[in-house]
SEPA-224695 format. One line per field, with one value per residue (C-alpha): x, y, z; residue in three letters. Coordinates in nm, 4 decimals, always signed. Example, Ala and Ser with C-alpha at 12.3 -4.5 7.8 and 13.67 -1.06 7.14 Angstrom:
<atoms>
c1 [+1.2300  +1.3670]
c2 [-0.4500  -0.1060]
c3 [+0.7800  +0.7140]
aa [ALA  SER]
</atoms>
This chain:
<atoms>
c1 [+3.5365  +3.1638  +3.0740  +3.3057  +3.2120  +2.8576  +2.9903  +3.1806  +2.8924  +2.6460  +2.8922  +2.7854  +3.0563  +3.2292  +3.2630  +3.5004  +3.5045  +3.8718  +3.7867  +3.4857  +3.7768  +4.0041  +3.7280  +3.5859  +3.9815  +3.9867  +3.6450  +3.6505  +3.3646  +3.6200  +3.4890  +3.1304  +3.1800  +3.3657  +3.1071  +2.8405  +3.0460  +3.1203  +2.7731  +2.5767  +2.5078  +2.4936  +2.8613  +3.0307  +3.0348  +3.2082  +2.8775  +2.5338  +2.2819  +2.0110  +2.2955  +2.3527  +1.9648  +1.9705  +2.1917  +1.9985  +2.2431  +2.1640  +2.3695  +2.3800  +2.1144  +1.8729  +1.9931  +1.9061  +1.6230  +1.3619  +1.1682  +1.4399  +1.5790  +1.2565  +1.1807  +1.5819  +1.4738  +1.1923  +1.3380  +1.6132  +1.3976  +1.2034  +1.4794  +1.6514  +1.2840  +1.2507  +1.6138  +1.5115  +1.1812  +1.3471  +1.6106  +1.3933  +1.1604  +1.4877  +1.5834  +1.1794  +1.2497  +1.5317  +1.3874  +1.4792  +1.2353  +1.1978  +1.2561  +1.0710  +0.7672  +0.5720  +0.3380  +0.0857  -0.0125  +0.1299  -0.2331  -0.4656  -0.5050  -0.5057  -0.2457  -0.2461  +0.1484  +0.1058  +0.4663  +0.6346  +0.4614  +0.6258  +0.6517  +0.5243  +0.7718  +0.4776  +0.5707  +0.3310  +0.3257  -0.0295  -0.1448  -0.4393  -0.6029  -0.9214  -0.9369  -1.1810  -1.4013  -1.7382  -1.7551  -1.8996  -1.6494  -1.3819  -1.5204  -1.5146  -1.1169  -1.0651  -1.2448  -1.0522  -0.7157  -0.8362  -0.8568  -0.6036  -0.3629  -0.5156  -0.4753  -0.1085  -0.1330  -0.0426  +0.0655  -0.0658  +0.0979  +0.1451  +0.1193  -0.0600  -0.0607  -0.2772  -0.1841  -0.4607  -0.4005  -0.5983  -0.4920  -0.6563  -0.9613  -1.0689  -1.0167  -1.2482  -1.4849  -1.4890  -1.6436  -1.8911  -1.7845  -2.0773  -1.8925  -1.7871  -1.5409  -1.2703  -1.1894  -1.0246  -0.8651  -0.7099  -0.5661  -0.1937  -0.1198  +0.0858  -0.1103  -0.1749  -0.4643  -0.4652  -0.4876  -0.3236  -0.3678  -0.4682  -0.4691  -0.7070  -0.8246  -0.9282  -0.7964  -0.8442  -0.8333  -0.6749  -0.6204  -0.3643  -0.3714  -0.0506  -0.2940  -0.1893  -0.4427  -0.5069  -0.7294  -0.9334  -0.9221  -1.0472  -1.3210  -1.4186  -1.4131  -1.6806  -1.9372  -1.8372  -1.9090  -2.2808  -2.2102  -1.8942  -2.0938  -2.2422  -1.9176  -1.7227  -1.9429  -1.8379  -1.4870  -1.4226  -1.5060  -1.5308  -1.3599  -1.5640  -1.7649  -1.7374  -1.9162  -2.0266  -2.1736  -2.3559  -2.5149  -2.8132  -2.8806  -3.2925  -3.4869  -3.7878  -3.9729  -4.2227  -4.4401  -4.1772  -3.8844  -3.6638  -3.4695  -3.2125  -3.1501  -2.8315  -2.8899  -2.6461  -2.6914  -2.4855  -2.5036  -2.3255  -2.1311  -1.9334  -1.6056  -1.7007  -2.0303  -2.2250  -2.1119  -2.4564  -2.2222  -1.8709  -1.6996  -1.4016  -1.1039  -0.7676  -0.5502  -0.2025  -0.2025  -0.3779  -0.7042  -0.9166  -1.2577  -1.4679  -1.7626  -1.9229  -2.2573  -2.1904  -2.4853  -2.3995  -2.0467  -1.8788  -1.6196  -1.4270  -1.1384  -0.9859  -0.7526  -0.4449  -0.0779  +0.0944  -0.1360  +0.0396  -0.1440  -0.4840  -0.5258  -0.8546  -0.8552  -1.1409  -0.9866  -0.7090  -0.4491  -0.4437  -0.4086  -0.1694  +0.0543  +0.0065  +0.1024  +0.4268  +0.5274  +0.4927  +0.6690  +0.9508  +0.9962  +0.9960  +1.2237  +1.4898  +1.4478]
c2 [-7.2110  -7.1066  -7.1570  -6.9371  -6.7007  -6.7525  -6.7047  -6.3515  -6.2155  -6.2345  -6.1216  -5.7396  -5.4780  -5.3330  -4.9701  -4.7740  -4.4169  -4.4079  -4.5904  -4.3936  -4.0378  -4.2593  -4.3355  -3.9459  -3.8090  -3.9921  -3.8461  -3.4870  -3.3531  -3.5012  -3.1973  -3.2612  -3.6479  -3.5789  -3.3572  -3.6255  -3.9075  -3.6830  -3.5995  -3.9632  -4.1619  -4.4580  -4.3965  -4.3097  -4.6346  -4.9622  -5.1382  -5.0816  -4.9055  -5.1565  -5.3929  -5.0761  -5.0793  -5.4758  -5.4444  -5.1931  -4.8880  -4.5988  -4.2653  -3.9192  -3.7856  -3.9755  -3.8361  -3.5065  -3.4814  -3.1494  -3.3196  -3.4017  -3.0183  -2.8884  -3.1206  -3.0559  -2.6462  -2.6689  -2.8834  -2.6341  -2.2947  -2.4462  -2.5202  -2.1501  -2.0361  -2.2131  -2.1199  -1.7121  -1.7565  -1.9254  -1.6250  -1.3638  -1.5446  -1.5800  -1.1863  -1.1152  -1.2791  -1.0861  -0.7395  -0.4621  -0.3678  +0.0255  +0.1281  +0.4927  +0.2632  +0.1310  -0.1926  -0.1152  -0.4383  -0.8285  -1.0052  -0.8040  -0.9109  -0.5249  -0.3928  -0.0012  +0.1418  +0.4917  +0.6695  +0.8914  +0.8010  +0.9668  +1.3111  +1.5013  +1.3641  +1.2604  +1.2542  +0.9362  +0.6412  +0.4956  +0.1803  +0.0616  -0.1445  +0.0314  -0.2102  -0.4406  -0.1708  +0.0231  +0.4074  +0.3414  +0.0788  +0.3503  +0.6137  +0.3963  +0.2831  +0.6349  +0.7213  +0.3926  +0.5668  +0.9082  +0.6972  +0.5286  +0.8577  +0.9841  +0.6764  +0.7423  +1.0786  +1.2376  +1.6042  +1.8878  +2.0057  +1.5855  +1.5119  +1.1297  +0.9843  +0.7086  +0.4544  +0.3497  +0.0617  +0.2499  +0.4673  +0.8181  +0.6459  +0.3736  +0.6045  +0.8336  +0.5494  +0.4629  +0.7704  +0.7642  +1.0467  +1.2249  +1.4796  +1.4592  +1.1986  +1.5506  +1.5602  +1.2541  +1.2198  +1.5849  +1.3671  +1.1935  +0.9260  +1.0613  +1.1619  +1.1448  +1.1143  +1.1523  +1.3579  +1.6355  +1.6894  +1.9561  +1.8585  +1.8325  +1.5317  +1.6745  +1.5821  +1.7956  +1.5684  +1.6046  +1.4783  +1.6257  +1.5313  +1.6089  +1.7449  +1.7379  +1.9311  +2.2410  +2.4276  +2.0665  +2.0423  +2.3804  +2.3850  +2.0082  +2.0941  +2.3955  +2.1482  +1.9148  +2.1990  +2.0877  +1.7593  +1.7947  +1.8112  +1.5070  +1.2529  +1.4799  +1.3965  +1.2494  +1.1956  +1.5332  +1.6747  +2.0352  +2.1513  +2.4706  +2.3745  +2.5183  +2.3294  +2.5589  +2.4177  +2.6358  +2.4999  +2.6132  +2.4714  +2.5193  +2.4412  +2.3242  +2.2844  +2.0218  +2.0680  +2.0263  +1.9318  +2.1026  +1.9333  +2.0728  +1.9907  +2.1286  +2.0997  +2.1307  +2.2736  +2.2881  +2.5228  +2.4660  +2.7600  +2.7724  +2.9345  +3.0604  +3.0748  +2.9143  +3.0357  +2.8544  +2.7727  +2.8362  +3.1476  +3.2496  +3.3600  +3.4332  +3.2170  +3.2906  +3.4684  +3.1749  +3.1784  +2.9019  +2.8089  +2.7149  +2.5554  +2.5536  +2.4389  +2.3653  +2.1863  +1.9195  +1.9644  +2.0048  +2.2415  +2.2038  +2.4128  +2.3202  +2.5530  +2.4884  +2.4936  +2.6197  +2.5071  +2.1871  +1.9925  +2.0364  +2.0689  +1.9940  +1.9677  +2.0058  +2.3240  +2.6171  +2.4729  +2.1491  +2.3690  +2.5924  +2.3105  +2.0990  +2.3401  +2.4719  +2.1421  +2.0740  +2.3694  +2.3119  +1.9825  +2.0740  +2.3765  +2.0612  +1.8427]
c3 [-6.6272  -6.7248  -6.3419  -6.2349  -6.4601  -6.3340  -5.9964  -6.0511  -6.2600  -5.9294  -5.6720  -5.5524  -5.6571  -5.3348  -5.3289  -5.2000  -5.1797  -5.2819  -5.6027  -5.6481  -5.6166  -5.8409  -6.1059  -6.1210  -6.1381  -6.5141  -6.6177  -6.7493  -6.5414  -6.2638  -6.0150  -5.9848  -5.9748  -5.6298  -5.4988  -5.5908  -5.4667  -5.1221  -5.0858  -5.2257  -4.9274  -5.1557  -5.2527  -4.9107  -4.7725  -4.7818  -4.8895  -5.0824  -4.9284  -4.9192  -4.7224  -4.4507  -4.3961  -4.3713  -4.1111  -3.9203  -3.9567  -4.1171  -4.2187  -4.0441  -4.3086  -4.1042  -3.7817  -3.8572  -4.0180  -3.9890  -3.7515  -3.4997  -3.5867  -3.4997  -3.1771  -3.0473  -3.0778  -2.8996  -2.6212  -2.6030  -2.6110  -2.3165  -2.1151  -2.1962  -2.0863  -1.7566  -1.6768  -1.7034  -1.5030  -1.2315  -1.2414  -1.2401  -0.9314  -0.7360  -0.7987  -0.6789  -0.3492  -0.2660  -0.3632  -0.0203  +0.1578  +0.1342  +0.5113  +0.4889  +0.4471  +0.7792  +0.7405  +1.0089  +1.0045  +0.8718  +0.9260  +0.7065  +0.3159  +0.2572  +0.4331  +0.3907  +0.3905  +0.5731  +0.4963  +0.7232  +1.0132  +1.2531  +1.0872  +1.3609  +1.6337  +1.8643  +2.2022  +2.2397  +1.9727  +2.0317  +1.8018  +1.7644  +1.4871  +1.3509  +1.0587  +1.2168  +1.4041  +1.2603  +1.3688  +1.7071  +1.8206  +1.7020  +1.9228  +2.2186  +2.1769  +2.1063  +2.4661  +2.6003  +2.4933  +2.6855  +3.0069  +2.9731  +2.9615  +3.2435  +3.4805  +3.3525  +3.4084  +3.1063  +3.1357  +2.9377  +2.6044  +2.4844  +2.1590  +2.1110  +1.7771  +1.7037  +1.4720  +1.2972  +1.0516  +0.8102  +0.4587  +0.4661  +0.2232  +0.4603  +0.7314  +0.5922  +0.5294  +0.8430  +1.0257  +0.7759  +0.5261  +0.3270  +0.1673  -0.2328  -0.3049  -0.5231  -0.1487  -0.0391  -0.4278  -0.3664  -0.0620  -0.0216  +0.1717  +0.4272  +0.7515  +1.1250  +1.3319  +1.7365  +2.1024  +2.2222  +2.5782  +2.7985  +3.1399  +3.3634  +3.1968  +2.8819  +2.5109  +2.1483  +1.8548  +1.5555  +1.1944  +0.9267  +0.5747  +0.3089  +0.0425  -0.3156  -0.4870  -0.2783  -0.5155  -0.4879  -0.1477  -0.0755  -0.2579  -0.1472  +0.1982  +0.1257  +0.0305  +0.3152  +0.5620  +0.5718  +0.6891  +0.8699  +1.2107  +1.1555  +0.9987  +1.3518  +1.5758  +1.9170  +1.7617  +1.7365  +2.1100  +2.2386  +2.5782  +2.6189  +2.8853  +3.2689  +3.5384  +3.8044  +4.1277  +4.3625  +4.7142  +4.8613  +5.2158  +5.3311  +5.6636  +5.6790  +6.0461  +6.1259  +6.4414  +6.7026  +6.4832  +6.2601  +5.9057  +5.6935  +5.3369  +5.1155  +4.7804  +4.5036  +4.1725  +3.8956  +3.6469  +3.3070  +3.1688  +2.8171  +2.7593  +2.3976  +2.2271  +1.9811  +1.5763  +1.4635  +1.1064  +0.9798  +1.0830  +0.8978  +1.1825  +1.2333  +1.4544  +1.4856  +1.1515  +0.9765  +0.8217  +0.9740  +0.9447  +1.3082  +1.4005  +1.7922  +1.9054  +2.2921  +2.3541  +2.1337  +2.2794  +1.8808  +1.8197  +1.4953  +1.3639  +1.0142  +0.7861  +0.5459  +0.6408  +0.3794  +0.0932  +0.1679  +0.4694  +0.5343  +0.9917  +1.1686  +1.4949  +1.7717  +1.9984  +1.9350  +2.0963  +1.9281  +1.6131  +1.6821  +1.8314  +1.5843  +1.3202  +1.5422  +1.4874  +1.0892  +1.0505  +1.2805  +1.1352  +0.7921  +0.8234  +1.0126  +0.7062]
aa [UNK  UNK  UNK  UNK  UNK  UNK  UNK  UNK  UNK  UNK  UNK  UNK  UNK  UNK  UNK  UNK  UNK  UNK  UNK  UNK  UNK  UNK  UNK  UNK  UNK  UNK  UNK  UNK  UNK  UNK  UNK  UNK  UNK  UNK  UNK  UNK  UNK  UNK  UNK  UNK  UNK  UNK  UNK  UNK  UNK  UNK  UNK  UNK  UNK  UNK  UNK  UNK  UNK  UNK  UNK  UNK  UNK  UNK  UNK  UNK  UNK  UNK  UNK  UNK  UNK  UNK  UNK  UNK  UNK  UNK  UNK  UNK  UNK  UNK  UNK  UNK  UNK  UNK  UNK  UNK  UNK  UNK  UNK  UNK  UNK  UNK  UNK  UNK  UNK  UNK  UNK  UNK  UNK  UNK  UNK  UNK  UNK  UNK  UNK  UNK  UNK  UNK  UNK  UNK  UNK  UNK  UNK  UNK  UNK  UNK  UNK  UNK  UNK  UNK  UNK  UNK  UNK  UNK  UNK  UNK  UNK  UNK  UNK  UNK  UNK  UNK  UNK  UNK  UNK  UNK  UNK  UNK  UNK  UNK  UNK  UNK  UNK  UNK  UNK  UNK  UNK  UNK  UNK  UNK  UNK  UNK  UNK  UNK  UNK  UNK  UNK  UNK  UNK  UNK  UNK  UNK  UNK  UNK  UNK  UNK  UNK  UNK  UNK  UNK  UNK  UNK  UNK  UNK  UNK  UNK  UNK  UNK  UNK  UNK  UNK  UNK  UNK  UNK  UNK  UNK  UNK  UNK  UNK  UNK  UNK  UNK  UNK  UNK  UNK  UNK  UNK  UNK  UNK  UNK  UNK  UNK  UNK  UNK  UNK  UNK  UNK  UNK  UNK  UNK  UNK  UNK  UNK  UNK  UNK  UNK  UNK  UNK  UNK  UNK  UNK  UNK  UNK  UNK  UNK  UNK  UNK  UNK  UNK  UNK  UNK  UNK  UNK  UNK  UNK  UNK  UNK  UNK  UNK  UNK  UNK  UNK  UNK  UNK  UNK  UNK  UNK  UNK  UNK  UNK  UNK  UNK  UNK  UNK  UNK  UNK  UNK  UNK  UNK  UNK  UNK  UNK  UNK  UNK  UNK  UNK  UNK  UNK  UNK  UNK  UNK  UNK  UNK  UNK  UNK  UNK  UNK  UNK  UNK  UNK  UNK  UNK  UNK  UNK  UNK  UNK  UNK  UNK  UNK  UNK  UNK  UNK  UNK  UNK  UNK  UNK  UNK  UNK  UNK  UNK  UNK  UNK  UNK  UNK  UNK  UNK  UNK  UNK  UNK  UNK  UNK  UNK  UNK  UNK  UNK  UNK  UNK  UNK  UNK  UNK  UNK  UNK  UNK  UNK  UNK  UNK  UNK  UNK  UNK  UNK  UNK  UNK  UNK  UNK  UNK  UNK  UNK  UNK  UNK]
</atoms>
């Protein structure tokens, strides 16, 4: 009898968390002996603690711990952060393309965007890429273009437009521009640079600028004035010369023999003469400004359209077409 005694004294009490509820309903304090028994780990199993950890189990409590709270955040912040860059590089690629824009070129790292390229409604689309060229090379492929249009034989009263592959800055860097830099920021992006033909073989140039500081602008292209002749130079050509050729035929007689010669001489002869600086004039009821020195065949006409685009061209009718034709198509947009 002692032995089993013995026996019943060392055997582990089972709990049960019914017994547990059953025990705490007879106590007085009843209520917070359930919420203990609920919430005790110990007590809401079938067997002691120490035998759950023997067995290698263990409770929710040590599931969820702050550390595993903190790494399951994280993991889940990164993925929610991944997800939205991955949107937001798939909405990039599929951005339109504005179509009032014109790439002039796809191979340059700096491509320049020149808007509105045809706003003049050229008769001629010409392109050529200055990017690559220095200020001489550009004079020759602008003489290249000349003779080109004549072995095609272009007609008089054409308008050419050159397509650069240069913004109005590098453009302007390119012919070697000494003036103050107020000028080129009074400057938009939008303009066009070409020929307008004459006949006969001969071509004015031309280059208009959408300006949007006028009272900038003006006053910029004053102090430019004094080296305006020079950055123009052989890209800006006069057509004022006249060649005259005269013959003169003389005999000369050697003892029994007599020799003729014919000689021809050609005089040169200018359609308008030499202002020696800026003149101010009136051209079709605009105020230009004009420059001529014949010998160094330069003649240079600039003036504002409508405080709005600033015109230089190298001859009168160049101008006055040129400006015909910003006005017409402005007034039909």
């Amino acid at each position: 009898m002692n032995d089993n005694k013995d026996i019943n004294n060392h055997i582990p009490t089972i709990h049960t968390l019914e017994g547990d509820l059953a025990s705490a309903v007879n106590d007085e304090n009843y209520g917070k002996n359930i919420i203990k028994i609920v919430t005790d780990p110990d007590k809401n199993s079938t067997l002691e603690s120490n035998q759950v950890n023997n067995m290698g189990g263990g409770s929710l409590s040590g599931i969820f711990t702050k550390r595993n709270l903190l790494i399951l955040i994280i993991v889940i912040f990164v993925m929610i952060s991944v997800s939205a860059m991955l949107y937001i590089l798939s909405k990039a690629k599929n951005v339109p393309v504005d179509e009032t824009e014109v790439v002039a070129s796809t191979t340059s790292t700096t491509v320049p965007v020149i808007k509105n390229k045809n706003f003049l409604n050229p008769e001629i689309m010409q392109s050529s890429d200055f990017l690559k060229l220095n200020r001489d090379e550009i004079i020759f492929e602008i003489n290249k273009i000349k003779k080109n249009l004549n072995e095609k034989k272009i007609t008089a009263n054409n308008n050419i437009e050159i397509g650069t592959n240069l913004n109005i800055e590098q453009f302007f860097e390119k012919i070697r521009y000494s003036g103050d830099d107020s000028l080129i920021r009074s400057f938009d992006d939008i303009y066009s640079f070409g020929l307008y033909s004459r006949g006969g073989g001969r071509f004015e140039n031309y280059l208009l600028i959408k300006v949007n500081s006028f009272d900038l602008a003006f006053k910029a292209i004053l102090d430019w004035e004094k080296y305006m002749i020079t950055d123009l130079k052989d890209i800006f050509i006069g057509n004022n010369e006249i060649l005259n050729t005269e013959t003169s035929t003389a005999s000369t007689t050697v003892s029994a023999s007599t020799s003729t010669s014919t000689t021809t001489i050609v005089n040169k002869k200018y359609r308008t003469k030499d202002t020696d600086t800026f003149t101010d004039r009136i051209l079709k009821n605009y105020d230009i400004r004009e420059y001529i020195r014949n010998t160094d065949d330069i003649h240079i006409i600039y003036g504002f359209i409508n405080n709005k685009f600033l015109l230089i061209t190298s001859g009168e009718s160049s101008f006055v077409d040129i400006k015909d034709r910003l006005i017409k198509e402005s007034i039909s947009r």
